[in-house]
Structure formats: C-alpha cells, structure tokens
N, C-alpha and C positions, 0 to 999 in steps of 0.2 A: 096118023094111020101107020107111018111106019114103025112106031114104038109097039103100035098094037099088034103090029105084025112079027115083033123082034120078041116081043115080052110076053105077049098075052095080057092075061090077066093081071098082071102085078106094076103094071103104068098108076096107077094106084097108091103102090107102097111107094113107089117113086119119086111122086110128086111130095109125099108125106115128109122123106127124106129133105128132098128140097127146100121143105117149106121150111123145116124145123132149121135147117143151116143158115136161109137168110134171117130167119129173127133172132140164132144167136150171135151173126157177125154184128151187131150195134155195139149189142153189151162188151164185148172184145174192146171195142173201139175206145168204150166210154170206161173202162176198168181202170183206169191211173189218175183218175176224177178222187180226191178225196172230201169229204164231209164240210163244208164250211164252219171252221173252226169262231168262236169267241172269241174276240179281241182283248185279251190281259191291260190293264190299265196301268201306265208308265210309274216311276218311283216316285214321283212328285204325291203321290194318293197313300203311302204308307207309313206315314205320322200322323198322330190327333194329337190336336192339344185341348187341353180341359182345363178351365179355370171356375174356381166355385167356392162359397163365401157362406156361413154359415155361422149360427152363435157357436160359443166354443163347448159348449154343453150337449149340443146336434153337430159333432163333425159328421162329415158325408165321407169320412177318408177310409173306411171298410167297406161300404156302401160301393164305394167308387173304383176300389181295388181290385172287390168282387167280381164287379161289371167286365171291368177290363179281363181280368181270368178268362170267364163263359163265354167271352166273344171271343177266344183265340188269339187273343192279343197280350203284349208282353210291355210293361213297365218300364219305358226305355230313363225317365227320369222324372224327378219328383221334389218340389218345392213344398213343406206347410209351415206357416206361422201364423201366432197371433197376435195382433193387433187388436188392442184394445179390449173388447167384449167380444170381438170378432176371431174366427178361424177361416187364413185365406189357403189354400190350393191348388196348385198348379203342376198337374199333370201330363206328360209327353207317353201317351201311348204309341206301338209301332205294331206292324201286321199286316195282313194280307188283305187288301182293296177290299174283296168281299166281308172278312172280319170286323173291318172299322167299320163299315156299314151296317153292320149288326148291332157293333157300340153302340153306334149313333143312333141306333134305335133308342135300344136300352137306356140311355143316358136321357135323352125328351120323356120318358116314361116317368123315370127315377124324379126329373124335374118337377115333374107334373103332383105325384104321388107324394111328394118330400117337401113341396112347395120352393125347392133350393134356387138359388140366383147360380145357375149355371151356363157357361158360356163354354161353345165347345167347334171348332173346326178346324177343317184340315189342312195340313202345313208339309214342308220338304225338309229334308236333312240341310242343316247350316253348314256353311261353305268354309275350309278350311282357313281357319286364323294362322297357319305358323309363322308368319312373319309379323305377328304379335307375339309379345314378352308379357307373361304375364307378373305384376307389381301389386302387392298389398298394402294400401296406406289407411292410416290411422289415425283419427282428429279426436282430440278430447277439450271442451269448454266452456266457458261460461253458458250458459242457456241463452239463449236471442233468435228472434226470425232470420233468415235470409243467410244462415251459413251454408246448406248441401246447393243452396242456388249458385252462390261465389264457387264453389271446388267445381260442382259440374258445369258450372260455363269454363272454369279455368281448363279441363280435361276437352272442353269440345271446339276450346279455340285452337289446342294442339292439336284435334282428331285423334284422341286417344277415349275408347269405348269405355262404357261402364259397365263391365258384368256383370256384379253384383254389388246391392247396397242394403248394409244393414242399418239402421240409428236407431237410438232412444236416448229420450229425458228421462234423468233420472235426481234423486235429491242424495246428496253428497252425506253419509253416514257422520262424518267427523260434524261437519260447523251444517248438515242442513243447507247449504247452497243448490240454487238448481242448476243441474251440467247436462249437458251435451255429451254423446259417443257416435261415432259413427266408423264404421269400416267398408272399405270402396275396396273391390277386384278389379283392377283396371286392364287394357291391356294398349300396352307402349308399342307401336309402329316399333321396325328392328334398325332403320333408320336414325331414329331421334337418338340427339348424344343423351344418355342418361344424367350423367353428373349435371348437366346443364340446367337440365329439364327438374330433380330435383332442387337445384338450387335455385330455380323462378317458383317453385311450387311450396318454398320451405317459407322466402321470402313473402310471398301471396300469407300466408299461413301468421305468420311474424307481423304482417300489416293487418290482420283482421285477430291477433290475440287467439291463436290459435296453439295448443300445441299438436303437432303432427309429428310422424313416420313414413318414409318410402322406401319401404323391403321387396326384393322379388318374393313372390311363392314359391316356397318348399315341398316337395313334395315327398 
C-alpha cells in the first residue's frame, strides 16, 4: 500500500525491474564456467606401426603409402624387402590420435579388399640409445645351419642389441660353392672395452671358420 501510495500506478513496472535483476544475477555468477573441453590423448597414441607381406608381384607399398597421406599422417620410417617370392613391409607411421584412427580404419578396409596379411598397431617413440655405439659387422662363409644363432647369442651374452640384420645364401661365381653373408648393426653399451669385445667376437668368428669385421658406422 505504501508503494501504491508513493507511485501509483507504476508498482507494476517496478516489480518488472526487480524481476528481470534477479534472474540476471545467476548468469553473472555462472559466467567463468567454461565449456567442458575433450580430453587430448597422451604421446604414447601417436605412432603406428604396420607390418604387411605380400607376393612381390602385389606390393601393398603405394597402396599403403597412400593411406597413410589421406589420414593426415606422415611416414616417419620405412623398411621393404624381399624374401624369397615374398615382399615384406614395415612401416612407422606418426600423427594426430584422431588421424591414426582414421588409418586404422583405412588399413582393416585395404586388408579386407586386398586380402593382404596385414598387422598394424599402436606404439611410442623409442627411448633414447646414446649411450649406445653404434658398430657394423660383417660375416662371410661357408654355407651351414646354426651361424646368425652363434653371433646373436654371442651379441646377447654381452647385452649388446641387434638393429638391423641383413643375410643371404648365395652360390660363389668363381668355383660355385654355397656362402653365407650377413651384415648386423649392433649397438655396444659405452661401457664395454671395445678392443676386448672385438677380440672375443674375432676369436668366436676364427672358432666357427668364419671370416668377419667390427667397424663403427660412418656416417
């Protein structure tokens, strides 16, 4: 009554005011409130590796290449050889969680459609070696079972890793004998004496009628 008597009429536009003040004071309150954001998935999700096998007549290695482009993904490294009748494959793709998840579509598709033995999942950046030396050696010999078995128990009694390993038989041009080749990327702890370490590895080599080499890599 006494507003009615202060105002008249307009107790009305009054209340309207009032009204409209407290239902903006919430939103005030709740304004530093932002959107709840997608969770990014950690680095551990941004390599794939792909491995795939194929006659050498059908490589998958354009096929595969391809893939890897349209998914927004980048070719971080890449292995092919053949063996035998066979063409093997081994790719390191890298990219954005979402990206490789697209591969990984892409890639069961391509399998499906190609009929290809393709294996493919996801991996983390390798942990730095520098306190690995990396050492190139080189076996040449008579052909027989059981040589890459003797060098690599020899390299795992030491704890010295094998990076890479290449070999093949092959038949000796001059007299036709069958030989052996093989070349190992090892890498030597920074610890280990070297001179030592090749002279048990020369002798191992000399006991099994071997001839070898242990050269660092050049770069």
């Amino acid at each position: 009554m006494l507003l009615a008597a202060l105002y008249g009429g307009q107790v009305s536009s009054i209340r309207v005011i009032c009204h409209f003040r407290m239902t903006r004071n919430p939103r005030r309150r709740h304004k530093h409130l932002k959107p709840t954001s997608v969770p990014v998935r950690a680095g551990a999700d941004t390599q794939l590796l792909i491995h795939a096998l194929a006659p050498t007549a059908k490589s998958p290695l354009l096929a595969l290449s391809k893939r890897i482009a349209d998914a927004g993904c980048n070719l971080a490294e890449s292995r092919v050889s053949t063996i035998g009748s066979e063409v093997s494959l081994m790719l390191l793709a890298c990219g954005a969680w979402d990206a490789l998840a697209k591969l990984e579509t892409a890639l069961s598709k391509l399998a499906r459609d190609e009929s290809l033995r393709l294996v493919h999942y996801r991996t983390g950046p390798r942990e730095s070696s520098s306190h690995q030396l990396p050492y190139l050696v080189e076996v040449v010999a008579a052909d027989r079972p059981g040589i890459v078995a003797r060098i690599v128990e020899f390299f795992s009694q030491h704890e010295i890793s094998v990076e890479q390993l290449n070999s093949t038989r092959y038949q000796a041009m001059q007299t036709g004998a069958e030989m052996f080749q093989a070349q190992f990327t090892i890498g030597i702890p920074a610890e280990i004496h070297i001179a030592a370490l090749r002279d048990d590895f020369l002798e191992l080599c000399d006991g099994l009628n071997l001839d070898a080499i242990m050269d660092p890599v050049k770069f």
